[in-house]
C-alpha positions as CSV (number, residue, x, y, z in Angstrom):
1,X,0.0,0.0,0.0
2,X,3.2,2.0,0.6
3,X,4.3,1.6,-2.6
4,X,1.3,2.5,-4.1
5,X,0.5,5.9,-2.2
6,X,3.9,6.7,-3.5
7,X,3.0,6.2,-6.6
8,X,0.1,7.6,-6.7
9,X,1.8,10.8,-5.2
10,X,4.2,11.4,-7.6
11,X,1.8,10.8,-10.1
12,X,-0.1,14.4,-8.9
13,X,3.0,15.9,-8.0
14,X,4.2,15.5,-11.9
15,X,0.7,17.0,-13.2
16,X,1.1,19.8,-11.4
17,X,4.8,20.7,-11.9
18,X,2.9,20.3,-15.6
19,X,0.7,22.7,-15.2
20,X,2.7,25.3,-13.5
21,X,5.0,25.0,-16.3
22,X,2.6,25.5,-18.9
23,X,0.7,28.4,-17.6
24,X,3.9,30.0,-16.7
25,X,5.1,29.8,-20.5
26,X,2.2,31.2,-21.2
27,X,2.3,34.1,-19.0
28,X,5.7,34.7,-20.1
29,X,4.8,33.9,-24.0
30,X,1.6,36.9,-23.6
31,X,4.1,39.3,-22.2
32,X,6.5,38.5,-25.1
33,X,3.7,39.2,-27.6
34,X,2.4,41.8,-26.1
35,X,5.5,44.0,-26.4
36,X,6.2,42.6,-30.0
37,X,4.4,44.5,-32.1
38,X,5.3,45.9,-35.5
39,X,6.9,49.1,-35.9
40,X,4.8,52.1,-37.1
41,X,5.8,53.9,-39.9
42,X,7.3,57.1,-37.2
43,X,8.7,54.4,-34.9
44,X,12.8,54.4,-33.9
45,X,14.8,51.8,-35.3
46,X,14.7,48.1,-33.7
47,X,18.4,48.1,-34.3
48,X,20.7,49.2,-31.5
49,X,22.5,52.7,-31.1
50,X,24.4,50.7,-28.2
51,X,24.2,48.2,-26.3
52,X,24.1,45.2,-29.0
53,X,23.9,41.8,-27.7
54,X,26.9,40.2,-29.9
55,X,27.0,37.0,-27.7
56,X,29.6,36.6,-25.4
57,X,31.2,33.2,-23.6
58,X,33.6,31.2,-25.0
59,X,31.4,28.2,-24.1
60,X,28.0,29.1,-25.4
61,X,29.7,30.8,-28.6
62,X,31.1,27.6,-29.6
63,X,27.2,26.4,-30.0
64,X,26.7,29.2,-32.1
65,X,25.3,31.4,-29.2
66,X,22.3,29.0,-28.2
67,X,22.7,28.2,-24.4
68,X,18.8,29.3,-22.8
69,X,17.6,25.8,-22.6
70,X,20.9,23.7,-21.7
71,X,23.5,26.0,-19.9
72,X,24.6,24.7,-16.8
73,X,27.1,27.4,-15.7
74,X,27.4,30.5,-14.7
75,X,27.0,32.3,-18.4
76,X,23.2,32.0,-17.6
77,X,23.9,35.5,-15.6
78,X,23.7,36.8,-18.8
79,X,22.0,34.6,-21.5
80,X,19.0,33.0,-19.2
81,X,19.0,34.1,-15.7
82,X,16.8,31.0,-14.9
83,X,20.0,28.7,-15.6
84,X,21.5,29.8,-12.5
85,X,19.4,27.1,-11.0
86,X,22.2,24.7,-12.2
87,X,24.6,26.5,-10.2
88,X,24.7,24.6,-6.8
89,X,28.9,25.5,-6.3
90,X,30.6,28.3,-5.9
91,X,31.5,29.4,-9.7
92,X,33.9,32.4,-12.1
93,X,33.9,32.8,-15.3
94,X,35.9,35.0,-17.8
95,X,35.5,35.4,-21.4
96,X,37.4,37.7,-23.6
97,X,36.7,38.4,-27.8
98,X,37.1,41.5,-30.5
99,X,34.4,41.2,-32.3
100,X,35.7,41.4,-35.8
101,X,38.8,41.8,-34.5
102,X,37.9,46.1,-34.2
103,X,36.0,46.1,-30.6
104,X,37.1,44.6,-27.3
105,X,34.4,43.1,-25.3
106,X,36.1,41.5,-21.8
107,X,33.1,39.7,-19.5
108,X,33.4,38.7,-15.5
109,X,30.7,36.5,-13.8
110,X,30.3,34.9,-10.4
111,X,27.7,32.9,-9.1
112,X,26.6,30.6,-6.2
113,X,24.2,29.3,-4.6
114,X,22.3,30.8,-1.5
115,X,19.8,29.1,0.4
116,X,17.0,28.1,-1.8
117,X,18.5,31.0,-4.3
118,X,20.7,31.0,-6.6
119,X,22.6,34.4,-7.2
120,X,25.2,35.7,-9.7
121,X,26.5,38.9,-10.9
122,X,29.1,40.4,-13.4
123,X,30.3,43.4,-15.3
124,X,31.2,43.4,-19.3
125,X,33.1,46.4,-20.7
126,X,33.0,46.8,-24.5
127,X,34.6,49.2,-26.5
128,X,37.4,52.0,-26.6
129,X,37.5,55.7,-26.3
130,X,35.6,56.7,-29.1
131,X,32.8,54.5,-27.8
132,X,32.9,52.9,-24.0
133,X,30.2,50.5,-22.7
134,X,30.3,49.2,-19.4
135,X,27.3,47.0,-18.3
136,X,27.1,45.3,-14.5
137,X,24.2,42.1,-14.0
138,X,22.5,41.6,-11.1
139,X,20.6,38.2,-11.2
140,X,19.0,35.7,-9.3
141,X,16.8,32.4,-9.8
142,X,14.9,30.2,-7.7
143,X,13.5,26.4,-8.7
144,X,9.7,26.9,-8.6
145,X,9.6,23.1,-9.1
146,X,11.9,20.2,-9.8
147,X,11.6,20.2,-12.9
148,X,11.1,24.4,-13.5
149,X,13.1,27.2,-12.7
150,X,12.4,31.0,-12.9
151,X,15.1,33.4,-13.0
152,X,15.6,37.6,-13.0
153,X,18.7,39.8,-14.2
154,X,19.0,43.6,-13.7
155,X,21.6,45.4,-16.1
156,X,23.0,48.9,-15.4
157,X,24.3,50.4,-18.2
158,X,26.6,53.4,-18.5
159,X,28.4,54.6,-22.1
160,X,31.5,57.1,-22.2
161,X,32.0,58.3,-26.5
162,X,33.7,61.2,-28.3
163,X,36.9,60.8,-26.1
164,X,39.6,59.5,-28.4
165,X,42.1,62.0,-29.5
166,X,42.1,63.0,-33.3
167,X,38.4,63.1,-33.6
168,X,37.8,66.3,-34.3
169,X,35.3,67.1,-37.3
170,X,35.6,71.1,-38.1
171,X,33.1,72.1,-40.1
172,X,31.4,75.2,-41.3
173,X,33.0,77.0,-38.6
174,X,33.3,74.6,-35.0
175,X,34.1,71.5,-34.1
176,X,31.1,69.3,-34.6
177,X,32.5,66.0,-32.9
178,X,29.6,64.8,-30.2
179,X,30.9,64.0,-26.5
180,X,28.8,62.9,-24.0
181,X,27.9,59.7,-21.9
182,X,24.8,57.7,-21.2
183,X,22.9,55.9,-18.2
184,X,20.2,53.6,-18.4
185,X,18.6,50.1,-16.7
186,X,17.1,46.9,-18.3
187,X,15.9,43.7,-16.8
188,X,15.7,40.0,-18.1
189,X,13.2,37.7,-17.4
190,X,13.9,33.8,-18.2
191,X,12.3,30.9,-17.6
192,X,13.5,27.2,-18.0
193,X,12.1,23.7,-17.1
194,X,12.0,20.1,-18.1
195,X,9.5,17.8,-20.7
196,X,10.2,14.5,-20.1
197,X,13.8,13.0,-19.3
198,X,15.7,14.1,-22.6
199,X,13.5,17.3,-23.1
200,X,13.9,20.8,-22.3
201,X,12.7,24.2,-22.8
202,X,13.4,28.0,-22.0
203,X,12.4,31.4,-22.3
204,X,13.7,34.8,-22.1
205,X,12.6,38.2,-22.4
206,X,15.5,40.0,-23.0
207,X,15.6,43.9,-22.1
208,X,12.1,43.2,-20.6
209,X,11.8,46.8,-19.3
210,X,14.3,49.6,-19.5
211,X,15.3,52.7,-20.5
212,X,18.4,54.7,-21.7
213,X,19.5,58.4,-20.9
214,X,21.9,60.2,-23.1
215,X,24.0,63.5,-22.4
216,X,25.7,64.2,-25.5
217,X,27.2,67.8,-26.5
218,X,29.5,69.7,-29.5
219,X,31.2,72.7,-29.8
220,X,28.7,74.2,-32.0
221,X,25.8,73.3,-30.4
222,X,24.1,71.0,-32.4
223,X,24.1,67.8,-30.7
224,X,21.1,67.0,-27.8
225,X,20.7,64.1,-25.6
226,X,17.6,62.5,-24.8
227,X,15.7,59.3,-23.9
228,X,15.1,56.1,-25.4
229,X,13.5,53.1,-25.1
230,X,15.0,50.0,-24.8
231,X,14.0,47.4,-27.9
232,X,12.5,44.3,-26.0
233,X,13.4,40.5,-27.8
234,X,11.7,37.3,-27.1
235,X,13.8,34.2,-27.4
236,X,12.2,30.4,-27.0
237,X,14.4,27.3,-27.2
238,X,14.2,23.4,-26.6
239,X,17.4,21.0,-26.2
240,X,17.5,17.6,-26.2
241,X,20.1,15.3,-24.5
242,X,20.3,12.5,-26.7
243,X,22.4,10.9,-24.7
244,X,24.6,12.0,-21.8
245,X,26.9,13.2,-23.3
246,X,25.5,14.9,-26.7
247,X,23.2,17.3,-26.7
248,X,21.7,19.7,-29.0
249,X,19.9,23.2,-28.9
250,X,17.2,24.9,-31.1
251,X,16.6,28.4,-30.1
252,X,14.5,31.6,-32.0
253,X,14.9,35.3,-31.4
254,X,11.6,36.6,-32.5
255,X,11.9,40.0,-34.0
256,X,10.9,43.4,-32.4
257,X,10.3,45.6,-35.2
258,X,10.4,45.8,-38.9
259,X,13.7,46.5,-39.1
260,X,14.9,43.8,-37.3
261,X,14.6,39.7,-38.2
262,X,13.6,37.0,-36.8
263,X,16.8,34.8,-35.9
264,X,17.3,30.7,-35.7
265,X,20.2,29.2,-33.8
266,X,21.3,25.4,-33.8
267,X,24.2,24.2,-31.1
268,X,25.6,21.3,-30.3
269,X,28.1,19.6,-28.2
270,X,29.6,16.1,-27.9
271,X,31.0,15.2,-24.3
272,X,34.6,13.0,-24.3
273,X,35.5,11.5,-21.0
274,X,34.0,14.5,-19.0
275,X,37.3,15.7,-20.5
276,X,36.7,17.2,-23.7
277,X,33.8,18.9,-25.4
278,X,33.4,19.7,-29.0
279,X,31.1,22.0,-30.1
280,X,29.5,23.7,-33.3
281,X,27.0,26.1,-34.4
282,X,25.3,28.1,-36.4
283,X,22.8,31.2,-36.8
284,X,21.1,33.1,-39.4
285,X,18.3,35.3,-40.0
286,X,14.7,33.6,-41.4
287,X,12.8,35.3,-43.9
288,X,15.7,38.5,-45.0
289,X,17.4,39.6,-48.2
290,X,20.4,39.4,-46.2
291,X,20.8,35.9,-43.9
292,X,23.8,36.9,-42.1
293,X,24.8,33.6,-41.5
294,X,27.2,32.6,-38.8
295,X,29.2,29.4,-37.9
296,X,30.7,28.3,-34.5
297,X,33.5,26.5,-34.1
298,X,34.3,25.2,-30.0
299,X,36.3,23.4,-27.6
300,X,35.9,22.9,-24.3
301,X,38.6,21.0,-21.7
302,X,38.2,20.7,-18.2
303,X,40.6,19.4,-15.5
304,X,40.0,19.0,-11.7
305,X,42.7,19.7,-9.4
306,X,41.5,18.6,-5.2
307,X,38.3,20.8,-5.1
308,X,38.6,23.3,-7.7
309,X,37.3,22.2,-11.5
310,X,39.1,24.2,-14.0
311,X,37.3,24.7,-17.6
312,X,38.9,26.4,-20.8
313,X,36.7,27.5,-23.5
314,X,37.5,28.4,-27.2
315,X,35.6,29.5,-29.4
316,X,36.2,30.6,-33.2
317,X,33.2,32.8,-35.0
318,X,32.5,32.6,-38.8
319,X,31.0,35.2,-40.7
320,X,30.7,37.3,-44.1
321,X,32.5,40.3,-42.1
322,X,35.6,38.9,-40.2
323,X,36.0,35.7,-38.3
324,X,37.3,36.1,-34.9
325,X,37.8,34.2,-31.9
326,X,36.3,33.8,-28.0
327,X,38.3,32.5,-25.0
328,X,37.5,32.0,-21.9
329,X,38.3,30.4,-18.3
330,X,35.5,28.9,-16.0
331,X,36.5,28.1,-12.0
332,X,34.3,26.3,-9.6
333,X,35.1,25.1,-6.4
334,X,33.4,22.0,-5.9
335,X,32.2,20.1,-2.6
């Protein structure tokens, strides 16, 4: 009769963690929608002034940038902030890239595990003189259920340009080169959970809610500063473990505006020994002119030493502009 009960039990227990999860994705999937509609014909630009979300992480840039459903580290800080449910150990990453070889982009993250939260945090700095951007996460995620996980990052953003020596534009009588800097906040709102034993699924809202401030200035007066809007994304994935140590990620970027696309990733990555991973990837835009097709090329090789686990991650991008490469060092100190 033991047995049974138990049975029985788990049986309600898993309809509900079902339900939650669905109504949940729903929720999330009718706040997407409801900020993504098309741009009127007055509208600003869905494409980013600042800001852009290039991908960073050695490790998830070796999948081709897909990592919302089946990230297990402390990346999730800033791709999914519900994957910092997978976080249980005290964990660092780094990741460095120039993004077609031009523009520095160096990323820090920590995370660990709190109580019944799980809490990470970072800071990225992108650029040079001519155009600094300095971003710092907050995030945190909590398990709602075994099998579901809900998860919250707040970014503050501040942007330094028209400081690099020799840009001076003199015309028609002054120097017309804008200076200023810029302050804003944006959240992300992600959710992840489990269908079945090989199944999975996430969901993120990037740039939720938020807002930018800009101060900008030139010698002859023409230049103002102003407000804007941040431009909100939508992004749904699966992955699928088909076996412990292969898995494989689908994830969509659903487009915000008219001038923006609506963008397909594919990842995967093949486990050796719990030595070695290989990874690949690709992304491209659905229904353009212009596909902008990307492939990923990755390695992964981990080594533990007493307590500490030690992770390298390389990754080298493909693409119509410049290839370039992603490296990056993960540490966590495991019980």
């Amino acid at each position: 009769m033991m047995v049974t009960f138990s049975k029985k039990r788990d049986c309600r227990t898993e309809r509900k963690n079902r339900r939650l999860a669905m109504t949940a994705l729903c929720i999330l999937i009718f706040l997407g929608a409801s900020t993504l509609q098309p741009a009127k014909a007055q509208e600003t630009s869905g494409l980013p002034g600042a800001f852009a979300d290039i991908g960073v992480g050695a490790g998830p840039m070796g999948m081709g940038g897909a990592g919302i459903v089946l990230g297990r580290d402390v990346y999730a800080v800033v791709i999914n902030p519900a994957g910092l449910s997978s976080v249980k150990s005290p964990q660092a990453a780094f990741s460095m890239t120039k993004q077609f070889s031009l523009i520095p982009y160096n990323l820090v993250l920590y995370g660990q595990q709190v109580g019944t939260f799980h809490l990470g945090g970072g800071f990225l700095t992108a650029g040079d003189a001519a155009l600094r951007e300095n971003t710092i996460y907050l995030a945190g995620a909590r398990s709602l259920r075994r099998r579901m996980a809900a998860g919250v990052s707040l970014k503050i953003r501040q942007a330094s340009f028209g400081d690099n020596s020799g840009g001076a534009w003199d015309f028609a009588g002054g120097d017309r080169q804008v200076r200023g800097d810029a302050t804003g906040f944006s959240f992300d709102v992600g959710l992840r959970g489990v269908l079945g034993r090989s199944v999975g699924y996430g969901i993120v809202l990037k740039d939720a809610f938020g807002t930018i401030s800009y101060d900008a200035a030139n010698e002859v007066g023409s230049a103002t500063g102003g407000d804007e809007d941040l431009t909100t994304s939508l992004m749904l994935g699966f992955g699928y473990v088909a076996r412990k140590s292969l898995i494989l990620e689908v994830n969509l970027r659903k487009a915000r505006k008219n001038d923006t696309h609506d963008r397909f990733t594919l990842g995967l990555e093949q486990s050796l020994f719990s030595l070695v991973a290989l990874r690949t990837g690709m992304s491209q835009n659905i229904d353009a002119d212009q596909t902008n097709r990307q492939y990923s090329l990755g390695l992964g090789v981990t080594h533990k030493l007493l307590v500490v686990r030690f992770a390298a991650d390389f990754a080298y991008v493909i693409n119509d502009i410049d290839n370039f490469f992603h490296a990056g060092l993960r540490v966590a100190w495991e019980k």
